[in-house]
Residue frames as qw, qx, qy, qz and C-alpha x, y, z in Angstrom:
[[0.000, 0.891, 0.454, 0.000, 0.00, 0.00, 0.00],
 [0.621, -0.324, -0.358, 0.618, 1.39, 3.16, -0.87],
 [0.220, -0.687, -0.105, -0.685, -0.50, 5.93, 0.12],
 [0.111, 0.328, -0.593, 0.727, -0.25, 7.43, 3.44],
 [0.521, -0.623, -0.530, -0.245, -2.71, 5.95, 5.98],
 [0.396, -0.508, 0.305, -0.702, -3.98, 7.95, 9.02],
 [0.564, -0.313, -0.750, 0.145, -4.13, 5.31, 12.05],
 [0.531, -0.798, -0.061, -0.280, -6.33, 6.07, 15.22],
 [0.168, -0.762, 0.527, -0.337, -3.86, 6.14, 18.27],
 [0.371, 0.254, -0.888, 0.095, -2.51, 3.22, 20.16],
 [0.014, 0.090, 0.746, -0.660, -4.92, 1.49, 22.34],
 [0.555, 0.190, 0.101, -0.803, -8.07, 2.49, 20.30],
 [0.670, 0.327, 0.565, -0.353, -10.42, -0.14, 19.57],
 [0.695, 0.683, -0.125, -0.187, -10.92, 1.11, 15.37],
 [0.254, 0.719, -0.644, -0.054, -6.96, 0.69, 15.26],
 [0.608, -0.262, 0.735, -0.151, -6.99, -2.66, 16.99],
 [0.737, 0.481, 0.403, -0.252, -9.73, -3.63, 14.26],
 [0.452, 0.820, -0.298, -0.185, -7.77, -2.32, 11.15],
 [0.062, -0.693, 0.718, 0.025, -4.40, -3.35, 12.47],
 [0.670, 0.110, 0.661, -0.321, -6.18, -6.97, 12.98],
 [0.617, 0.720, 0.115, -0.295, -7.24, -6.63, 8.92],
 [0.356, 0.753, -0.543, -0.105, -3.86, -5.64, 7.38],
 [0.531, -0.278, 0.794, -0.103, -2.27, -9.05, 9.45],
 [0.761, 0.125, 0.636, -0.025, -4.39, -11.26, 8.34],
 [0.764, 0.591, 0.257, -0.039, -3.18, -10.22, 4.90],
 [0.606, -0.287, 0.148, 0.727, 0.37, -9.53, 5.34],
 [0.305, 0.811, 0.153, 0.476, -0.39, -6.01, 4.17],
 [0.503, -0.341, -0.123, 0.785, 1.91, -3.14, 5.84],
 [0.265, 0.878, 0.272, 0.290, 0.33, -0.07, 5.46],
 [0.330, 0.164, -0.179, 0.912, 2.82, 3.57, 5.50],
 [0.338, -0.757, -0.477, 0.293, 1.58, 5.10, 8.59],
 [0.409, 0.481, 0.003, 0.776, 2.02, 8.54, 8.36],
 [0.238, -0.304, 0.448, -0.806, 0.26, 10.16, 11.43],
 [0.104, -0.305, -0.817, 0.478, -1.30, 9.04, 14.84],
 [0.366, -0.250, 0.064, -0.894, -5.04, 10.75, 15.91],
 [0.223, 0.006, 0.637, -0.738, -6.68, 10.91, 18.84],
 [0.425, 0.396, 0.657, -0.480, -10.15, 10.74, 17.22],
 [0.563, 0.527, 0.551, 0.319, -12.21, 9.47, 13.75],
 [0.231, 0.926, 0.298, 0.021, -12.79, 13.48, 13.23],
 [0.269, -0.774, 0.409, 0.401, -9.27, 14.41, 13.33],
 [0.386, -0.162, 0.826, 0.378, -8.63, 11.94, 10.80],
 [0.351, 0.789, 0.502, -0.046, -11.72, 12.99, 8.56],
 [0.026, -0.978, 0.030, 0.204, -10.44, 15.99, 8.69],
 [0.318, -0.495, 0.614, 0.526, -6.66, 14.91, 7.87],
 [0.486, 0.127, 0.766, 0.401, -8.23, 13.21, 4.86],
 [0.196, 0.810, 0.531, -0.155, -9.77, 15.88, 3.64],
 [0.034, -0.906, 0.278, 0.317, -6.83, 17.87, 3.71],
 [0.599, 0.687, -0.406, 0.063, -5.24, 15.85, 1.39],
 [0.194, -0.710, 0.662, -0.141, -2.79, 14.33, 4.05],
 [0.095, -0.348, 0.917, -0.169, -3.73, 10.49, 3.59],
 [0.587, -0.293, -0.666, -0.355, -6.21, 7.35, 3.14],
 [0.001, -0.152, 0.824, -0.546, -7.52, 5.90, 6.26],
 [0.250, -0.367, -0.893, -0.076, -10.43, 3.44, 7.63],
 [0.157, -0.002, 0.448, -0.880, -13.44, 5.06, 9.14],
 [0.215, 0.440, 0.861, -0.137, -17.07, 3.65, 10.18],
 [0.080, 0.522, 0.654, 0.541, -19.91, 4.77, 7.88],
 [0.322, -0.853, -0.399, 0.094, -21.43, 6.87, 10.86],
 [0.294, -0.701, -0.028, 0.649, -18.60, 9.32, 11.11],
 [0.265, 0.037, 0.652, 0.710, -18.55, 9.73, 7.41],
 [0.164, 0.470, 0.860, -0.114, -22.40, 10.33, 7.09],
 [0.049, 0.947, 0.296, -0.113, -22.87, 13.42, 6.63],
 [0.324, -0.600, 0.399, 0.613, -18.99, 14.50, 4.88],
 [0.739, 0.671, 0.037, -0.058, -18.93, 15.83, 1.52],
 [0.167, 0.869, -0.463, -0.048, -15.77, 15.45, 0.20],
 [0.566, -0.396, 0.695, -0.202, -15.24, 11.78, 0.57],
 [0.768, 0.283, -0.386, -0.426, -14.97, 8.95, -1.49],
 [0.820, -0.211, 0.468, -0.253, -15.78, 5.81, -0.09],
 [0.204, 0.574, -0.752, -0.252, -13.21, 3.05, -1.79],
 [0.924, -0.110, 0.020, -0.365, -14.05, -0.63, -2.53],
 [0.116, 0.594, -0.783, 0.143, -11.66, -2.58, -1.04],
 [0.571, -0.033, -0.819, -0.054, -11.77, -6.55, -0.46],
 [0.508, -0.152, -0.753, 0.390, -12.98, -7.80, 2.92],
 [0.047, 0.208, 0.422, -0.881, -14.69, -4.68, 3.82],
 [0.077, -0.710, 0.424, -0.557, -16.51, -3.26, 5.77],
 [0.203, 0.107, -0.732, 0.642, -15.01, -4.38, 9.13],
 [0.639, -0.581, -0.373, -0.340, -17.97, -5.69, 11.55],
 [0.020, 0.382, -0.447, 0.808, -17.49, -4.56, 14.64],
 [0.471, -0.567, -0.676, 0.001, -19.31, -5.91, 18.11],
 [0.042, -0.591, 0.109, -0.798, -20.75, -3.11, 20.35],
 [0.534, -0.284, -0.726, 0.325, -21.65, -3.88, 23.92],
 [0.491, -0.649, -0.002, -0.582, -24.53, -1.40, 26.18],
 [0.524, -0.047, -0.681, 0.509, -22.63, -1.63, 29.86],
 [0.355, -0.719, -0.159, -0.576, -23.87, -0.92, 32.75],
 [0.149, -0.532, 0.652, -0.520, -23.39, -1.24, 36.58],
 [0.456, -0.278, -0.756, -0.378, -24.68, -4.23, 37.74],
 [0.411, -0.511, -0.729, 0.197, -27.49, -4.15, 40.26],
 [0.023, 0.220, 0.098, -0.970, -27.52, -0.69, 39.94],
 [0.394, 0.761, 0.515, -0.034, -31.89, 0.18, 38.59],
 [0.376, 0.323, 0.362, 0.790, -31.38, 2.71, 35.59],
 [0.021, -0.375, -0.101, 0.921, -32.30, 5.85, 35.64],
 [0.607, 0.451, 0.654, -0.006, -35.29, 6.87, 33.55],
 [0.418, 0.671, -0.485, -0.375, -33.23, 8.90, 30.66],
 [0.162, -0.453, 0.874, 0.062, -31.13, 5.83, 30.89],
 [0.437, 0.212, 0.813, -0.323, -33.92, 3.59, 30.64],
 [0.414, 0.776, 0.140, -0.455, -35.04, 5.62, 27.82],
 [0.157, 0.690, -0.622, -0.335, -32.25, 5.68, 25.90],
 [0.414, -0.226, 0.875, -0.112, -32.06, 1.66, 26.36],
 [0.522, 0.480, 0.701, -0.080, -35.82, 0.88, 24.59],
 [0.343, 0.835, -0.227, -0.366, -34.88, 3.11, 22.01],
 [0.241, -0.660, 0.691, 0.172, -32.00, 1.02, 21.58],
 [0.449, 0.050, 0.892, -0.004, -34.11, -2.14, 21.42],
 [0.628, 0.599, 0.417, -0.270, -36.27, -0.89, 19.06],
 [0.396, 0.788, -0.415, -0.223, -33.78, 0.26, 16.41],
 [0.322, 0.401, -0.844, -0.149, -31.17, -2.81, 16.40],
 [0.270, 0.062, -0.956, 0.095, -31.09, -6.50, 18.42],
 [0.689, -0.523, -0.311, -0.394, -34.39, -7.69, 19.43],
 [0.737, -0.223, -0.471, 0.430, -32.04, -9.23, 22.87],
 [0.074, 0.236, -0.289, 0.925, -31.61, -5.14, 24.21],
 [0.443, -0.456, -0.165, -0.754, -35.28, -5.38, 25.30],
 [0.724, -0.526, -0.384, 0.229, -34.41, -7.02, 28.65],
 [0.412, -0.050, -0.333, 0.847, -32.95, -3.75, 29.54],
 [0.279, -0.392, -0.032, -0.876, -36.10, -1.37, 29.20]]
């Protein structure tokens, strides 16, 4: 690969996910900068500074993007609603929860 890729920071989750990707295909991408966060890295790609992975949701609403078709993507990703346990929710919290269930996994509606 060589174009510059933007890589989230060490320790982040996306970069785990990517870094996970390139392995399993003995690719080696040329890192060219670290960021802290997807929108710093929007932003670097925008400016012209580099390629780099980013989820459809921080992209959503950016003109100036062009979404590449590359093998093996996109990257599925598992999300995980945490809570205290034996703590009772709050009722934003509680709110926010059956909202949750109603938009993705029928299995969130043992939390409202």
């Amino acid at each position: 690969m060589d174009e510059p890729f933007l890589m989230r920071e060490p320790g982040s989750g996306t970069r785990s996910a990517i870094e996970r990707f390139f392995a399993e295909r003995g690719a080696h991408p040329r890192v060219r900068m670290e960021l802290g966060s997807n929108e710093a890295i929007k932003q670097a790609v925008l400016g012209g500074l580099g390629v780099s992975v980013l989820s459809r949701h921080t992209i959503e609403h950016a003109s100036g993007l062009a979404v590449l078709d590359v093998q093996g993507f996109p990257l599925v990703r598992h999300w995980y609603l945490v809570r205290p346990k034996g703590k009772r929710s709050s009722l934003v919290a509680g709110a926010f929860c059956a909202y949750l269930a109603r938009v993705t996994e029928p299995r969130l509606a043992a939390w409202s």
